[in-house]
N, C-alpha and C positions, 0 to 999 in steps of 0.2 A: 463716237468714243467707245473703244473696247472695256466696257465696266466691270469692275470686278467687286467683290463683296467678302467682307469675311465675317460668318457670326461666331460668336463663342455663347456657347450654354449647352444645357442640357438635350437631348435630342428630339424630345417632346417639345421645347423651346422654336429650336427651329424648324421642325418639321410646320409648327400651326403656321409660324411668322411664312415660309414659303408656301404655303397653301392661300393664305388671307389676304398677302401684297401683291396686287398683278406690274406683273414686270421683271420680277426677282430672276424670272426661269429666264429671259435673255440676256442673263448678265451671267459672269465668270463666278461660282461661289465656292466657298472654303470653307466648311463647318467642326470644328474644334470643340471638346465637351468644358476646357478648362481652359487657364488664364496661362498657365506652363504650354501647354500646345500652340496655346495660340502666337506666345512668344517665337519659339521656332517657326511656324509659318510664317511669319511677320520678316524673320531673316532671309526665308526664302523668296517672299513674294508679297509687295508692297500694295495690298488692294488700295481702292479708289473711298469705299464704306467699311466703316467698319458695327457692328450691330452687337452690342452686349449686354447680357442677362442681367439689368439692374437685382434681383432677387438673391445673384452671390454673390457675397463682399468683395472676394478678390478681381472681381472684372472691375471694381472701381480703383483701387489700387492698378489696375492693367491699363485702364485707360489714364493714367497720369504716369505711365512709362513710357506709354506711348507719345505721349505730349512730351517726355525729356531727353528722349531718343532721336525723335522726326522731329520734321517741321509742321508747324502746327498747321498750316493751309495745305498739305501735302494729303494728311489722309482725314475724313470728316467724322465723327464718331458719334454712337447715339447711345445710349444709355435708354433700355428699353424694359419699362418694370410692369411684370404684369402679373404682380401682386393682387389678392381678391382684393372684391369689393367691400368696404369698409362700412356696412349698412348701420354701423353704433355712432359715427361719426356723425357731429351736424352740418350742414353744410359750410358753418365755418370750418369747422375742423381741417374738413376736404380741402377746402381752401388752402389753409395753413398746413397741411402735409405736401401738398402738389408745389407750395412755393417753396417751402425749406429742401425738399429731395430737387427740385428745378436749380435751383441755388447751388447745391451739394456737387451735382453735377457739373456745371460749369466753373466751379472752382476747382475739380480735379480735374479742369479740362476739357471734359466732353463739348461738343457741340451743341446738342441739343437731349434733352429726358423727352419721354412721353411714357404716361400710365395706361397700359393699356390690359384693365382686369378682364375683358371675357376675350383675353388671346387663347387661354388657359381650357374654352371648351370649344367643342365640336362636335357638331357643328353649332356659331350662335343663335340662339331662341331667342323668339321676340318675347319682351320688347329689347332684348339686348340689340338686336338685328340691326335695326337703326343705329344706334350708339356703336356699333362694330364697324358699320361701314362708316362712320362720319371716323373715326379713331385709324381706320386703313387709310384714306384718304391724308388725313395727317401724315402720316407714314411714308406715302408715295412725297408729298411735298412735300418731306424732307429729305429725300433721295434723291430726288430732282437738285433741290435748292444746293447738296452737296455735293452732285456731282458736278454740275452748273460752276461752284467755285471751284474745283481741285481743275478741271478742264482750263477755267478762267486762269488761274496761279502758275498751271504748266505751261501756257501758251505766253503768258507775259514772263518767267523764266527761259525761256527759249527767245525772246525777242531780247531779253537783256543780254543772254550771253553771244547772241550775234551781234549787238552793239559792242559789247566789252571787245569782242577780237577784230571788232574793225577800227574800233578805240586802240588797240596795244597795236597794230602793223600798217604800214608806209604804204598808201593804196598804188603806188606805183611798181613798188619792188615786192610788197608783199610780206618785208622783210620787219622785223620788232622796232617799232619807233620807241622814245626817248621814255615814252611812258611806259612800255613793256620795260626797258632797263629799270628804271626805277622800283617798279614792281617786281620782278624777277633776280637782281643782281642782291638783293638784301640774304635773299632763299639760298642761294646759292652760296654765296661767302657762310652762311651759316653749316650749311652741309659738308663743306670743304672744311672748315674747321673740324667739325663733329669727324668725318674721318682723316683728319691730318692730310689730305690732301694738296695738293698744287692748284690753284686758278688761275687761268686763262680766260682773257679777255679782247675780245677784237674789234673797236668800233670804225 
């Protein structure tokens, strides 16, 4: 599968995120500073991921255009915050921030969030080192896990619509069976009206 990627943020954003996740460099990628940019790429070129700067607002707003535009199995989105480390916090707290921004996300749609505060340096220092690579790995599987469905959704759309046209035509002649007329002749009468035209009908 020819994977393509697109991030939106900042360019210290994606330069770490491409340095930290191995894999990214053989995939097709598109890097946008803004949620406006990213929209016109998006016209031009339908990536497979898409990867955005949880840290400014309008990439969440971006990702629920995205969901009202496309279809939601068509492109995988991640919601990617890598906001500092919140050392005042108790470990409930962390808790309780990681489940309301996980929640947050998936109600404007995203796919998946993940916190990832020492994206932000470079290179990381232990003891972060550990917690950087178990946080990349995250990462990778969810790039995997996303590309895995959008591959899975286009290949079962392309077996449904080789069903559908062996569904509407007469495997002998080739020609639109009874269920193509019923589906097609509604469209038609509609169009022909819309411009006052004549229809013609040959069964």
């Amino acid at each position: 599968m020819d994977a393509s990627i697109l991030i939106v943020g900042e360019a210290s954003f994606s330069n770490q995120l491409l340095k930290r996740v191995r894999g990214l460099s053989a995939m097709t990628i598109w890097s946008v500073d803004n949620a406006e940019l990213a929209r016109v790429s998006l016209e031009k070129h339908l990536p497979e991921l898409v990867v955005l700067q949880a840290t400014v607002s309008e990439n969440w707003t971006l990702c629920q255009t995205i969901r009202r535009q496309w279809h939601p199995l068509w492109i995988y989105c991640i919601l990617l915050d890598q906001g500092s480390k919140t050392a005042h916090l108790t470990p409930h707290q962390v808790l309780q921030r990681q489940a309301q921004r996980t929640s947050k996300a998936m109600e404007v749609g995203g796919d998946a969030y993940l916190w990832w505060p020492t994206l932000q340096q470079s290179p990381p220092l232990t003891p972060d080192a550990t917690e950087d690579k178990a946080l990349s790995r995250i990462m990778q599987a969810h790039i995997r896990a996303g590309l895995q469905r959008v591959q899975a959704y286009r290949d079962l759309s392309q077996t449904n619509d080789l069903l559908s046209a062996i569904a509407l035509s007469d495997a002998l002649t080739e020609l639109g069976n009874r269920r193509a007329l019923d589906w097609e002749l509604p469209r038609e009468i509609q169009t022909a009206r819309k411009l006052e035209q004549p229809l013609s009908l040959l069964i």
